[in-house]
VMD Tcl script that draws the C-alpha trace (Angstrom):
set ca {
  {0.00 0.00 0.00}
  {0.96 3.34 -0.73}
  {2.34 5.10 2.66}
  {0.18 8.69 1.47}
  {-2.72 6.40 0.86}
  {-2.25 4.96 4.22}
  {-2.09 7.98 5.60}
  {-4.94 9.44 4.26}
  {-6.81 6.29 5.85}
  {-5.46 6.69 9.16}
  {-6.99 10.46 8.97}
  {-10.63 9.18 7.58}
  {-10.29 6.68 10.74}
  {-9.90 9.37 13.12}
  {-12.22 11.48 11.80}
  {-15.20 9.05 11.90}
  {-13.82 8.22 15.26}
  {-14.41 12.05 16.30}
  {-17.68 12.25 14.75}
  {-18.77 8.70 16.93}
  {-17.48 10.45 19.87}
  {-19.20 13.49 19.05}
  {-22.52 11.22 18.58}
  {-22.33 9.37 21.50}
  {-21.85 12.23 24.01}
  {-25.00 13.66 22.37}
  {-26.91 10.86 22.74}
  {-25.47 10.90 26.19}
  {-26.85 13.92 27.09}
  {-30.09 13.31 25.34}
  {-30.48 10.91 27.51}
  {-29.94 12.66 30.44}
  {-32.63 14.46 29.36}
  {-34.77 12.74 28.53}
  {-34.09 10.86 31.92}
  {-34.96 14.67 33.88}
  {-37.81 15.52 31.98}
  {-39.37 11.77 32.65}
  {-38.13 12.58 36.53}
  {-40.05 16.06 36.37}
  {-42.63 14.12 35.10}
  {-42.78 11.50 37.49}
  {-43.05 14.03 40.58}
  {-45.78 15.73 39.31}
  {-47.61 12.45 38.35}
  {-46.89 11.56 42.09}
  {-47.70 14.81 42.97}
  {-51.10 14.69 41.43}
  {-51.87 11.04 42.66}
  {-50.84 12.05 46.38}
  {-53.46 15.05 46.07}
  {-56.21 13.00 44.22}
  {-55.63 10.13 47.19}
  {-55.76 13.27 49.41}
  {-59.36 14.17 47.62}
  {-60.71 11.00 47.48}
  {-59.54 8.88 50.07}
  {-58.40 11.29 52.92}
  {-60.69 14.09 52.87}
  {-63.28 12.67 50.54}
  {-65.87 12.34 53.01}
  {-65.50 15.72 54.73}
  {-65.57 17.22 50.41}
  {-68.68 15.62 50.26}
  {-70.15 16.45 53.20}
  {-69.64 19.84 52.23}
  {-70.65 19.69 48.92}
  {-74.26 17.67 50.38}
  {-74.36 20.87 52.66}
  {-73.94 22.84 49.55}
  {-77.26 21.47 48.76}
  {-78.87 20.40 51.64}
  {-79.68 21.66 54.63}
  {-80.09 19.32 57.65}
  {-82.18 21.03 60.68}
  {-82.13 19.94 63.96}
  {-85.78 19.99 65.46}
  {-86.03 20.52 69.15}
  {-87.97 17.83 71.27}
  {-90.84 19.39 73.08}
  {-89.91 18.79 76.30}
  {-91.80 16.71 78.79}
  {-94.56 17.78 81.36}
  {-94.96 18.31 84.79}
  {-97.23 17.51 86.97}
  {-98.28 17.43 90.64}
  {-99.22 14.47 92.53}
  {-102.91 14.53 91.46}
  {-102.03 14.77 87.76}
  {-102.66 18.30 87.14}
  {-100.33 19.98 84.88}
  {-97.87 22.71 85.98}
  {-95.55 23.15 83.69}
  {-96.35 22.41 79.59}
  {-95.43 23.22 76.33}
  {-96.45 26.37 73.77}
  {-95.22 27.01 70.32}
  {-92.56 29.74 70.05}
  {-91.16 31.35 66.87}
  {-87.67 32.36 66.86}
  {-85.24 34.29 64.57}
  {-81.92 32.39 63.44}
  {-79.12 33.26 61.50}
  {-76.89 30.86 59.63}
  {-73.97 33.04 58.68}
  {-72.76 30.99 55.85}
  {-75.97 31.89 53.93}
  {-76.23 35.54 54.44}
  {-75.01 37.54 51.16}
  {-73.97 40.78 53.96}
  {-74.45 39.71 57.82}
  {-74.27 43.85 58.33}
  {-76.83 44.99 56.28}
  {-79.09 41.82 57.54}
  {-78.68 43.11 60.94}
  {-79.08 46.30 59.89}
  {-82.55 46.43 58.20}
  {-83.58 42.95 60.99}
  {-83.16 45.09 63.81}
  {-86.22 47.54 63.58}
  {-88.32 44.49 62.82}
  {-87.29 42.83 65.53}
  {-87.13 45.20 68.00}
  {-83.77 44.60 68.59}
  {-80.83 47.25 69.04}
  {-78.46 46.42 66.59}
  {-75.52 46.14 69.04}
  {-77.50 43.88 70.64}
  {-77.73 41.65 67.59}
  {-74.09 42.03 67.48}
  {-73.11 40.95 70.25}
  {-75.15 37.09 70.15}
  {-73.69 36.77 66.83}
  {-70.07 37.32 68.22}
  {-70.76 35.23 70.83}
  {-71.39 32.27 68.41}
  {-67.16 33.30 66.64}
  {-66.01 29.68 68.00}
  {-69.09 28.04 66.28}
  {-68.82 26.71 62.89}
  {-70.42 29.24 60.07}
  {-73.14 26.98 59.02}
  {-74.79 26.42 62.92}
  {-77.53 28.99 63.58}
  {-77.58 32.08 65.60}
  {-80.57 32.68 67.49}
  {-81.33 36.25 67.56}
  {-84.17 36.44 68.55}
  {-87.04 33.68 70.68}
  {-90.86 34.00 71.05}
  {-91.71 36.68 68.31}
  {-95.50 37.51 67.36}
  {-97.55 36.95 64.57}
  {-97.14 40.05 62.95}
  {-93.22 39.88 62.70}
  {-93.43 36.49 61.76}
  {-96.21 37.54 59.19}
  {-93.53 40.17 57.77}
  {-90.24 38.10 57.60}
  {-92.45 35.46 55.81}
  {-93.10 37.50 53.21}
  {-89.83 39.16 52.82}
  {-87.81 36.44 53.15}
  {-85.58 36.99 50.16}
  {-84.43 40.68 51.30}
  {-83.04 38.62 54.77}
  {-80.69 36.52 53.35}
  {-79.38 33.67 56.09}
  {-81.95 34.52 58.53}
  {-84.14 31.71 59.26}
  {-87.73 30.90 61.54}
  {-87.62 28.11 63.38}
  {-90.17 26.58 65.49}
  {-89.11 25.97 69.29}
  {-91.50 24.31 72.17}
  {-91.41 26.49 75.14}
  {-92.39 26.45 78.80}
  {-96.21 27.41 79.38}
  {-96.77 27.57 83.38}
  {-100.10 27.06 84.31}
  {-99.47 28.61 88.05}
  {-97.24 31.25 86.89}
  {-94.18 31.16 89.72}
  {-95.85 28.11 91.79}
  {-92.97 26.38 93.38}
  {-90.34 27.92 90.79}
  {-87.47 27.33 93.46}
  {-87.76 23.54 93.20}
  {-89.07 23.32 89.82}
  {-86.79 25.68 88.28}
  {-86.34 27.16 84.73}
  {-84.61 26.56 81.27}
  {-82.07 28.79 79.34}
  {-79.56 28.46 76.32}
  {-76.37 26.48 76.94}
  {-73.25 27.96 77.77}
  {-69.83 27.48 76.02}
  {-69.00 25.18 79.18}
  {-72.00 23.44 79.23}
  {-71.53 22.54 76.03}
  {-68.04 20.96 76.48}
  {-69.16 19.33 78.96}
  {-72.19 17.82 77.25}
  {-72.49 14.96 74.84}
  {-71.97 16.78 71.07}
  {-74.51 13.59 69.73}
  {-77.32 15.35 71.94}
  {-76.66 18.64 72.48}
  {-75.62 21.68 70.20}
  {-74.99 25.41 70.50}
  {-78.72 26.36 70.19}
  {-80.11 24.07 72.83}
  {-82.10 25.40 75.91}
  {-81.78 23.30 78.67}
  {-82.81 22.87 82.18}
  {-80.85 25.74 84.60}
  {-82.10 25.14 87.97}
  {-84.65 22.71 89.89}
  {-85.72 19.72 88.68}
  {-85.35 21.15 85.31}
  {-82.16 20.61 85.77}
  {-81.43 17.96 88.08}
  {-84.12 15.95 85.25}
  {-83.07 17.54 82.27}
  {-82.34 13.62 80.72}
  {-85.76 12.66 81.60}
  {-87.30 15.95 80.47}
  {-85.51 16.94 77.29}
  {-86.77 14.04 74.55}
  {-84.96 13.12 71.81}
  {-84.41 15.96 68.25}
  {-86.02 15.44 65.29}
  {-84.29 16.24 61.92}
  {-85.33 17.77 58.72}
  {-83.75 17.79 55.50}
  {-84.08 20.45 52.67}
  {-82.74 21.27 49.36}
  {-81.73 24.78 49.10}
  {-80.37 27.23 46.00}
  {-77.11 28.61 45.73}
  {-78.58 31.72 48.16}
  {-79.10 29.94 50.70}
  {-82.77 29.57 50.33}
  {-85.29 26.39 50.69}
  {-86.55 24.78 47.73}
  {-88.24 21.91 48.91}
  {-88.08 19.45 51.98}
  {-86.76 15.86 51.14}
  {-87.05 13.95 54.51}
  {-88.23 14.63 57.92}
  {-87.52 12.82 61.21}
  {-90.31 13.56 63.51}
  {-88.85 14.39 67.33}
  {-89.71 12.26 69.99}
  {-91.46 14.34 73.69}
  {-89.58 14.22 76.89}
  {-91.31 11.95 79.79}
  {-93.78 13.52 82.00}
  {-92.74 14.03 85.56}
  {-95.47 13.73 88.26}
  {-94.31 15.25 91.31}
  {-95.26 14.56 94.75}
  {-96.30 18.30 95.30}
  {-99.59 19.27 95.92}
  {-100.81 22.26 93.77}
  {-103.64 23.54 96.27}
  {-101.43 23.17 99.74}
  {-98.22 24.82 97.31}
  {-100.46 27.71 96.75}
  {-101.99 28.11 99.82}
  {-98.69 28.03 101.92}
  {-96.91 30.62 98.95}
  {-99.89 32.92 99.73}
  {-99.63 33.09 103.09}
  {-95.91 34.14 102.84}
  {-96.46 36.49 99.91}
  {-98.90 37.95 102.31}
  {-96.58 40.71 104.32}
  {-93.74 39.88 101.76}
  {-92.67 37.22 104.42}
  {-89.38 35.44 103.35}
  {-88.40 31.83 104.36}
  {-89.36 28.64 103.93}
  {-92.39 26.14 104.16}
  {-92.37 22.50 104.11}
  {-95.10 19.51 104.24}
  {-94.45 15.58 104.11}
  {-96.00 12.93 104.59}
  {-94.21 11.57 107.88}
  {-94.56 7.67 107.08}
  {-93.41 7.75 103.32}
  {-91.21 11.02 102.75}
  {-93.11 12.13 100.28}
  {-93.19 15.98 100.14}
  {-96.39 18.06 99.67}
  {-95.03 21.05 99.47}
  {-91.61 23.08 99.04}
  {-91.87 26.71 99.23}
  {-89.09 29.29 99.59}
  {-90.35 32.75 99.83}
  {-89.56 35.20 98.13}
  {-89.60 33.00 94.75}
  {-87.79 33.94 91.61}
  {-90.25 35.51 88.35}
  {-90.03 32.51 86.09}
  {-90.69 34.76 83.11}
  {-87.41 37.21 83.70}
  {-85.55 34.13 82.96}
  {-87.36 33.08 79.53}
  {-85.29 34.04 76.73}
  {-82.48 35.45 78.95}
  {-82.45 37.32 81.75}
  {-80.78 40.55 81.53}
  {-77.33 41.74 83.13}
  {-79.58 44.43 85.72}
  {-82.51 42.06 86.77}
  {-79.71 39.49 87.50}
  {-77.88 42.09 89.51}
  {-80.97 42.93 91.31}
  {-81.97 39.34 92.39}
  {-78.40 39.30 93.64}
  {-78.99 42.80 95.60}
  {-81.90 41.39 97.29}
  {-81.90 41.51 100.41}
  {-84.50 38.65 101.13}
  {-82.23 36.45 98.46}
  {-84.97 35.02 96.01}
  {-82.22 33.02 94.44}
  {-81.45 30.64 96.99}
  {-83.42 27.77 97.76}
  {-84.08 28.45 101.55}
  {-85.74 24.87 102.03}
  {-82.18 23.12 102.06}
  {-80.07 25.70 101.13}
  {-80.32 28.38 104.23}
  {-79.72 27.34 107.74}
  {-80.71 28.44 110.93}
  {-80.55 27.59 114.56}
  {-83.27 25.35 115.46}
  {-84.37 27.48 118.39}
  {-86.99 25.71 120.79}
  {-87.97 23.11 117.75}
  {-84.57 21.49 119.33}
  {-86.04 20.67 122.68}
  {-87.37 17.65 121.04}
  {-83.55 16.58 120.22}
  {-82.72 17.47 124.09}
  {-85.78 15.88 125.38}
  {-84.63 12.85 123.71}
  {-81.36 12.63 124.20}
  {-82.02 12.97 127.97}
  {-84.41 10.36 128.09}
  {-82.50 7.49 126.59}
  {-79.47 8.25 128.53}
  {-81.61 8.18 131.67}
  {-80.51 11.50 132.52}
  {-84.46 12.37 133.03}
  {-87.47 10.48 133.08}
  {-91.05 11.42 132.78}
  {-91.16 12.66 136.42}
  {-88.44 14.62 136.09}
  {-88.85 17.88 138.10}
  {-87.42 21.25 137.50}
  {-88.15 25.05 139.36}
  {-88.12 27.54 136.84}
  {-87.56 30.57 138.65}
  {-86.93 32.88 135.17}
  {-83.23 32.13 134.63}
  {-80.47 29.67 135.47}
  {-76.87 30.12 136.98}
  {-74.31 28.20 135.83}
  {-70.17 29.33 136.30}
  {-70.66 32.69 136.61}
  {-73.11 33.98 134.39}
  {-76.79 33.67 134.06}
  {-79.04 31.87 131.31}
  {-82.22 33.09 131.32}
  {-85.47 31.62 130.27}
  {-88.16 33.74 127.44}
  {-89.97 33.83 130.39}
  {-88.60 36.29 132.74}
  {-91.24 35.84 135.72}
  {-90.42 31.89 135.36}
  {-92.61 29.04 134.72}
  {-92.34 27.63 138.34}
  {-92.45 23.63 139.12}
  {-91.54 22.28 135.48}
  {-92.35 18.53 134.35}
  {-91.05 17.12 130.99}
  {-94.74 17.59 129.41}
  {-95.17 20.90 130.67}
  {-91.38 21.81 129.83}
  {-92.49 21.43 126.23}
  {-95.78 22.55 125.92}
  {-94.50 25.78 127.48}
  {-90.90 25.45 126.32}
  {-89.66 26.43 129.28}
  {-85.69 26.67 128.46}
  {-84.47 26.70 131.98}
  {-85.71 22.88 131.89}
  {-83.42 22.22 129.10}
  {-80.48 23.90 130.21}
  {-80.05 21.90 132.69}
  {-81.15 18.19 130.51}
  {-78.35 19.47 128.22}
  {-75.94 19.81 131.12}
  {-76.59 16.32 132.38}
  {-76.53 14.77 129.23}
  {-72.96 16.94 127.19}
  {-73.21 18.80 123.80}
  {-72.15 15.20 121.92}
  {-74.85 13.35 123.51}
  {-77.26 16.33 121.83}
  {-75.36 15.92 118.65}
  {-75.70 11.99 118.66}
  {-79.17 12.18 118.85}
  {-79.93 15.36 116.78}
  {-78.23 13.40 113.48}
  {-80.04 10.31 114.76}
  {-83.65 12.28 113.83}
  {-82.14 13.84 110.31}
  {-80.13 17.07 111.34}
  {-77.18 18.33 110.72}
  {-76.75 15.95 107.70}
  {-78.28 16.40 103.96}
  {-81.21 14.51 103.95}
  {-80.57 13.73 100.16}
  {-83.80 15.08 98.61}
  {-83.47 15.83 94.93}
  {-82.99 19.89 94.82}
  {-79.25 21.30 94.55}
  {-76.60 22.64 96.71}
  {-78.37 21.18 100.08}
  {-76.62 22.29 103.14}
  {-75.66 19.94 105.38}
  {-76.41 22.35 108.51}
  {-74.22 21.55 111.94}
  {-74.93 19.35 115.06}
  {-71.92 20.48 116.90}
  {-69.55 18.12 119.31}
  {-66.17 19.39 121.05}
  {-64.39 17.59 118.33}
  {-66.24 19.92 115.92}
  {-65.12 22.84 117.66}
  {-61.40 21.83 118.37}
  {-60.92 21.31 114.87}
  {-63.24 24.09 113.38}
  {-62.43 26.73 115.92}
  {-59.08 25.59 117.48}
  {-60.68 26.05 121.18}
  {-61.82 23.31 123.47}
  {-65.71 23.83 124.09}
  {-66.91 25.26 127.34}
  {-69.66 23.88 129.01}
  {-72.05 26.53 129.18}
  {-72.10 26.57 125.37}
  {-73.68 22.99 126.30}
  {-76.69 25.26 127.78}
  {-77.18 27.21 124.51}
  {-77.06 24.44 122.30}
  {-79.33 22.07 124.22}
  {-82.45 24.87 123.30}
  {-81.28 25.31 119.81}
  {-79.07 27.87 120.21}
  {-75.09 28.70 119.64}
  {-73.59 26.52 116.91}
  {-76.63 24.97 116.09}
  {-78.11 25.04 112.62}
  {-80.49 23.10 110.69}
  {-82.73 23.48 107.17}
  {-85.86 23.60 107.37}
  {-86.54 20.92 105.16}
  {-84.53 18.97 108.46}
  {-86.47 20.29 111.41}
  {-89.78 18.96 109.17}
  {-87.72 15.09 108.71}
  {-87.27 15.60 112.65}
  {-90.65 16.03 112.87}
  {-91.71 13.22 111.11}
  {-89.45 10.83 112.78}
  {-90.39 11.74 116.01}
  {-94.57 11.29 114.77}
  {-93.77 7.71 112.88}
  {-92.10 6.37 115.89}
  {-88.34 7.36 114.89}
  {-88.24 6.61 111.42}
  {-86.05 8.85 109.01}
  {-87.06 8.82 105.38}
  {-85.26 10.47 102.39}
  {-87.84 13.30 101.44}
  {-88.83 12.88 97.76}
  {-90.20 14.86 95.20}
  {-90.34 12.74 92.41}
  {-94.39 10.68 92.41}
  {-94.30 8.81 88.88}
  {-91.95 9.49 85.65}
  {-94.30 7.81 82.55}
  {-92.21 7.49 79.21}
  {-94.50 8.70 75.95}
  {-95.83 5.29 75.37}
  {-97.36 5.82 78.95}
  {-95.15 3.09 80.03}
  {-94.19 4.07 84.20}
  {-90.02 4.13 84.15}
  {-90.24 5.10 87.51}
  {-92.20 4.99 90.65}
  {-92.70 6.54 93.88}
  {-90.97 4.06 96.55}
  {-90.68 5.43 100.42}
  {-86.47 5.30 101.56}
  {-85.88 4.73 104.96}
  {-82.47 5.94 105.55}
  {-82.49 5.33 109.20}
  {-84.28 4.86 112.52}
  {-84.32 4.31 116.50}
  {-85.87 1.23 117.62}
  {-86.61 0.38 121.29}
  {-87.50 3.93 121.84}
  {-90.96 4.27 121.19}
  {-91.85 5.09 124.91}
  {-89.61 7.91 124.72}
  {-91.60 9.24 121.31}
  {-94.98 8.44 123.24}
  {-93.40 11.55 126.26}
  {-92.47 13.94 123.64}
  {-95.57 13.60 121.58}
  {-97.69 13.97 124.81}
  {-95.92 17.41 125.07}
  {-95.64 18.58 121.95}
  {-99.59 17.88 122.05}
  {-99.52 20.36 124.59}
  {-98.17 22.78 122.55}
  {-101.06 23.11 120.45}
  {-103.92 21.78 123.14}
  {-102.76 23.03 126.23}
  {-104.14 25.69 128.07}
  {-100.65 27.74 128.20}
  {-99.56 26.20 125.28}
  {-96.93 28.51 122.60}
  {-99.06 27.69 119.89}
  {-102.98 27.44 120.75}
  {-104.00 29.98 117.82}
  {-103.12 27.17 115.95}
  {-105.80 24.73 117.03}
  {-108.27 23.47 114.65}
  {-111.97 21.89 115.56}
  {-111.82 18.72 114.99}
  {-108.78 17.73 114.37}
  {-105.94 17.16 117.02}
  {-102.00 19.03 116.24}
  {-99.00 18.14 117.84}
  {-95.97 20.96 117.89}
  {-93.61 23.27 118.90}
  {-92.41 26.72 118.31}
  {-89.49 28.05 118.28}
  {-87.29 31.44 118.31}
  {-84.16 31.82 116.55}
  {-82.09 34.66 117.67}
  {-80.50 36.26 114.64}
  {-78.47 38.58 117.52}
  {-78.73 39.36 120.78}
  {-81.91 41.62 121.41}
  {-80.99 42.99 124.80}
  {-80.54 46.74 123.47}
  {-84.12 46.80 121.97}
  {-85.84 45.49 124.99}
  {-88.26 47.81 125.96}
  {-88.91 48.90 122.06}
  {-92.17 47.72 120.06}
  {-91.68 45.15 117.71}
  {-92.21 47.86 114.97}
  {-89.19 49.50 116.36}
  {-86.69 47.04 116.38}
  {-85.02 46.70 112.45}
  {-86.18 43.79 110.45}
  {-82.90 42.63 109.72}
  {-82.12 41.70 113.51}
  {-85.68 40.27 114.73}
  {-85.80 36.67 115.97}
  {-86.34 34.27 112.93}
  {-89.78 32.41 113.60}
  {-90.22 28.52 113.79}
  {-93.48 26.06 113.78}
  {-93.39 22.70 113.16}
  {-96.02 20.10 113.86}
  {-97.50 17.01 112.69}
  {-101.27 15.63 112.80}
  {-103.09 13.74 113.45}
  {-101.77 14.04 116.80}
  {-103.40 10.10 117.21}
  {-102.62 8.60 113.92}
  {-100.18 10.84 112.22}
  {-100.28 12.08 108.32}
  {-98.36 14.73 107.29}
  {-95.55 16.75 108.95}
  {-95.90 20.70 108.93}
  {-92.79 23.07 109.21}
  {-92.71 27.01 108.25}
  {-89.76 29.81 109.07}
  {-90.08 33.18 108.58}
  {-87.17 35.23 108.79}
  {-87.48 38.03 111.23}
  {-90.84 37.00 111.85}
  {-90.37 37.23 115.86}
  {-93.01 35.04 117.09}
  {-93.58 31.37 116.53}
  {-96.55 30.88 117.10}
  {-97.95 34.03 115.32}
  {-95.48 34.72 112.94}
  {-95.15 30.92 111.52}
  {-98.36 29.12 112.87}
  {-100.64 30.53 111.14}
  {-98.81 29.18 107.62}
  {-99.02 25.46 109.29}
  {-102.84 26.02 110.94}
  {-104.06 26.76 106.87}
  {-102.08 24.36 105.38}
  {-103.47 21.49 108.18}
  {-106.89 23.08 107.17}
  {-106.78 22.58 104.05}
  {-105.32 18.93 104.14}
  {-107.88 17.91 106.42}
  {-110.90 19.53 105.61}
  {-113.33 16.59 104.14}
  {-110.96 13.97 105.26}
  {-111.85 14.45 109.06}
  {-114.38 16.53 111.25}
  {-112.58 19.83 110.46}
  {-114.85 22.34 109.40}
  {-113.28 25.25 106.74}
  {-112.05 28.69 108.74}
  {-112.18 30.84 106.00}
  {-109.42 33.31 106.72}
  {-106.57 32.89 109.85}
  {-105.80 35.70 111.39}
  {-102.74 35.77 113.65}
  {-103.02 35.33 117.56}
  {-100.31 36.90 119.61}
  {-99.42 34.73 122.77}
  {-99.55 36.32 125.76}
  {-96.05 37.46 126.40}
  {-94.80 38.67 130.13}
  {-91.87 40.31 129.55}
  {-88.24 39.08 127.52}
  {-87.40 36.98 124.75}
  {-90.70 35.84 122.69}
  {-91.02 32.21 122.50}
}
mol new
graphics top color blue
foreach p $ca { graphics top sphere $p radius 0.5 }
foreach p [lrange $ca 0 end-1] q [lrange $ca 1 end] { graphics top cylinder $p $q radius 0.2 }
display resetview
C-alpha cells in the first residue's frame, strides 16, 4: 500500500472516530434528558396522585359532606320537652309554640346589612344583635344564631313575606315552657335557658348543640335527661342563596317523659300565699311523715319565672343578687338556721335514753339559770315555776333544758340530733343542700381551734349557739319523732311515665335510718308537743283546729342578741335583727299524716309569725278527710307574752 494512501486512511479513521465520539456524548446527554424531563414528570404524576388520594380517600368524606351541605340543609328539630305535673295529675308546667329568629352566617349575602334592616323588625338594638352573633365566633359558620325567641304573629307575618331581602336569617319553630301557676314552686321546679360554652363541652356533642335550651335550675335541671326528649331532623334542598326549595325527609322528634311530682298544687299555693302575704321570706315544708313524700316546698320570696325566659338581663340578675330577702337561693335546704326551741325535742330525747331524766323529772323555773358565773335566762322572765317534761315542752320552758343538756354533754345532743335527720343532707333531689351543723367538742377543736366550754352545752341544748339546721330537716325531725323514729329520704319525684305511657319510675318510700326500742320515749315527747297546740298555756294554741288534734312546737331563733331593743315595740326594732320564727307540727296528733314546718325570717313570734302558715295548710289537708270544718281566713293570735325573749 501506498504510505500517502495509508495515511490518508489513518486520517478518515480518526475522523469518523471524532464524529462517533461526538454522537455518542450527544446521545449521552439526550439521555440525560430525557431521563430529567421523565423525573419532572414523574413528581408531578406523584404529585397529582398524592393530592387526588388526598381528595378522594383522605378528605373525601369531609368534600362531600360539604358539597351535600352545599345542597342540603339538615335542621335539627327541638324535642318538646316533657310535662310536669303534681301528685294529682294536674299539669304545671307544659309546652307552647314559640317562633324564633336564626341566623346561619354561611348563607347571608352581607351579615351587616341583615342586621341592619332585621333590627327595627325585631325590635332589637343592633348592638344587641351584634353581640349574640359574636358570641357564636367559636361556632362553625353553618350552625344557627338565634337572635331572637318568642316573636308575634305580625313579625313572623312580615319576615315570611320578605324572606328573600333577609338573606341567612331563618324561623324556626321551638317548644317552650307554658306555666299554668305562673311562679308556683319555681325554686324547686326551676327554669330553662340556652347552653353555655361550658355546658356545652361538657355535654355529649350527639345530643346537644350550640342552640339548645336546657334545664338551669330545679328539677329542670337535676331531670333535664328525663325531660328533654330526643331531636327530630329535617332535611331540605336549598339554591345557591341559601334559600329552601323543597323538603326531602323529615324525622319527627320524639317528647320528653312527664314528671309527676309529689307536690300538691292547692297546699303549694296556699302556703306561697300566706308568705307572699306581708312579703314574708323563708321557707315552708309539708311531708307525709310515714313515706317522705313531700307536699309542698316553698321558699319565699320565689324567683319571676318569666325574667328568665329568653335570657335574663345583666340588671334584673344584679338585682336578684342585691336582694336583700335572696330570692335566688333555695331556703328549704339551702339556708340554715338555729333550730331554736324546735330542738327541745332533740334534748328531750337525748335525755331520756341516757336516763338523765325520766317522765317525772322535776325542775323550778324561777326565770333564769346560773351556771359558772353567768346567768341563762329563760323567754320567760317571771319563770314558769315547778316544770315537768310535758309541761317543759308545751311551754318550752328553756331553763328545763339547760339543765337536761348539762346532764346529758353537747355530743350526747349531737348523737341524737343526726339520729332524727339534722345536721346531715337529707338527700332530697334539689341542689346545693346544706348539710347544717350538730356540733360536738371535736367539731369545735378542729373548726375553731378552742376546746368547748360547758355553758355553750346550755345554749345548744335549746337550739341555740352553733346549732343550725334546714328547714326541710327540722320537718324530717318532725316526722321521725310522729312515725315512731323513722327517718325517710324526702322525695319529690311521684311517677316518671315514658310517651308510650309506660311508668319508668315509681314513687318508693327510703328509709335511711331509725331508732328502735325507743318508742316510749316518742310516746313523752308527743304527749308534750300535744300540749303545745292543746294546752291551756300552750306557745301555739291559735293554731288549734276543731276537729282535728296538732301536735308541735315553736321556736325562736335569735339572729343577735336583742338585749338593746328590749323595751322597744316590735315595729321599732329593724327587720334585719328580729328573731327568725319557727313552727313545726305534725297531725293527726293520734294517727299521724303529714308533717308541717314554716320559718319566717325576722318573723319574731312562733306561734304568730309561723303558725298561722301550718294552721291553713293542716286546714286545708284535712278539711273533708276528718271533722274539720273550713275557717275561711286565719288571722294571727299573739301569745300572751310577760316580759323578755318571745317564745
Amino acid at each position: 500500500m501506498n504510505p500517502e494512501d495509508e495515511t490518508g486512511l489513518k486520517l478518515a479513521f480518526k475522523e469518523i472516530e471524532d464524529i462517533e465520539e461526538r454522537d455518542d456524548a450527544s446521545l449521552d446527554l439526550l439521555k440525560k434528558r430525557l431521563l430529567g424531563v421523565a423525573i419532572v414528570v414523574l413528581f408531578f404524576f406523584v404529585i397529582i396522585i398524592l393530592r387526588l388520594w388526598t381528595l378522594q380517600i383522605t378528605d373525601g368524606p369531609e368534600y362531600e359532606k360539604r358539597s351535600y351541605g352545599n345542597r342540603v340543609r339538615i335542621r335539627q328539630i327541638a324535642a318538646p320537652r316533657g310535662h310536669i305535673l303534681d301528685r294529682n295529675g294536674r299539669e304545671i308546667v307544659t309546652n307552647r309554640p314559640s317562633f324564633d329568629v336564626l341566623l346561619i352566617q354561611e348563607d347571608s349575602n352581607d351579615i351587616g346589612d341583615v342586621l341592619k334592616r332585621l333590627s327595627p323588625v325585631l325590635g332589637v338594638d343592633i348592638n344587641d344583635l351584634w353581640t349574640k352573633v359574636r358570641e357564636a365566633a367559636g361556632n362553625p359558620r353553618y350552625m344557627p344564631v338565634r337572635l331572637k325567641e318568642d316573636i308575634d304573629w305580625q313579625t313572623l307575618a312580615y319576615l315570611e313575606n320578605h324572606n328573600r331581602e333577609f338573606s341567612g336569617i331563618r324561623i324556626e319553630v321551638q317548644p317552650v315552657r307554658v306555666y299554668h301557676y305562673e311562679d308556683l314552686a319555681a325554686n324547686t321546679i326551676g327554669y330553662l335557658g340556652a347552653i353555655s360554652k361550658k355546658e356545652l363541652d361538657e355535654s355529649d356533642k350527639s345530643i346537644y348543640s350550640g342552640e339548645d335550651i336546657i334545664g338551669k335550675k330545679g328539677i329542670e335541671r337535676l331531670r333535664e335527661k328525663d325531660l328533654r326528649g330526643k331531636k327530630g331532623q329535617s332535611y331540605s334542598e336549598v339554591d345557591a342563596k341559601g334559600f329552601e326549595q323543597k323538603q326531602l325527609e323529615k324525622v319527627e322528634p320524639l317528647s320528653g317523659k312527664e314528671i309527676r311530682l309529689t307536690l300538691d298544687v292547692d297546699l303549694q299555693q296556699i302556703a306561697e300565699s300566706y308568705m307572699a302575704a306581708g312579703e314574708k321570706s323563708g321557707a315552708v315544708v309539708v311531708m307525709e311523715v310515714n313515706t317522705g313524700r313531700l307536699l309542698v316546698a316553698v321558699s319565699a320570696p320565689s324567683i319571676r319565672i318569666k325574667e328568665f325566659i329568653g335570657g335574663i338581663s345583666q340588671e334584673q340578675w344584679k338585682a336578684l343578687l342585691d336582694n336583700p330577702k335572696h330570692p335566688l337561693i333555695n331556703k328549704v335546704v339551702q339556708a340554715t338556721y338555729p333550730p331554736g326551741s324546735t330542738y327541745k325535742m332533740v334534748t328531750a330525747l337525748t335525755g331520756l335514753a341516757k336516763g338523765a331524766i325520766d317522765e317525772n323529772t322535776g325542775v323550778f323555773c324561777p326565770g333564769s339559770y346560773t351556771f359558772g358565773n353567768r346567768t341563762y335566762k329563760c323567754w320567760r322572765h317571771s319563770g314558769h315555776g315547778a316544770v315537768s317534761l310535758n309541761r317543759a315542752i308545751g311551754e318550752s320552758c328553756d331553763v328545763y333544758f339547760y339543765q337536761v343538756g348539762q346532764r346529758v354533754g353537747v355530743d350526747a345532743l349531737s348523737e341524737y340530733a343526726m339520729k332524727l335527720g339534722l345536721g346531715a343532707k337529707t338527700g332530697v333531689e334539689m341542689e346545693y343542700e346544706k348539710e347544717g351543723l350538730a356540733p360536738t367538742k371535736k367539731w369545735k377543736l378542729k373548726n375553731r381551734k378552742a376546746k368547748w366550754q360547758d355553758g355553750e352545752t346550755l345554749s345548744v341544748a335549746i337550739g341555740q349557739g352553733y346549732n343550725l339546721v334546714s328547714p326541710l330537716q327540722v320537718c324530717v325531725m318532725t316526722s321521725a319523732l310522729a312515725n315512731g323514729g323513722k327517718v325517710y329520704r324526702p322525695k319529690l319525684v311521684e311517677q316518671v311515665v315514658d310517651l308510650e305511657g309506660t311508668i319508668v319510675e315509681n314513687f318508693a318510700p327510703e328509709l335511711v335510718s331509725q331508732l328502735p326500742g325507743m318508742e316510749k320515749y316518742f310516746k313523752l315527747i308527743r304527749k308534750g308537743m300535744e300540749e303545745v297546740v292543746q294546752g291551756k298555756a300552750g306557745t301555739a294554741r291559735n293554731v288549734a283546729i276543731e276537729g282535728l288534734r296538732i301536735a308541735g312546737k315553736t321556736g325562736t331563733a335569735q339572729v343577735v342578741r336583742l338585749a338593746q331593743y328590749r323595751g322597744l315595740k316590735e315595729s321599732a326594732i329593724p327587720y334585719e335583727v328580729r328573731d327568725h320564727a319557727w313552727f313545726t307540727c305534725y297531725a293527726p296528733a293520734d294517727n299521724p299524716e303529714i308533717a308541717v314546718t314554716v320559718l319566717v325570717e325576722h318573723g319574731l313570734h312562733g306561734g304568730s309569725g309561723a303558725g298561722p302558715i301550718a294552721r291553713a295548710i293542716l286546714n286545708q289537708y284535712f278539711h273533708g278527710k276528718l271533722d274539720v270544718k273550713a275557717t275561711g281566713k286565719v288571722e294571727p293570735v299573739i301569745i300572751d307574752q310577760d316580759d323578755g325573749t318571745i317564745e
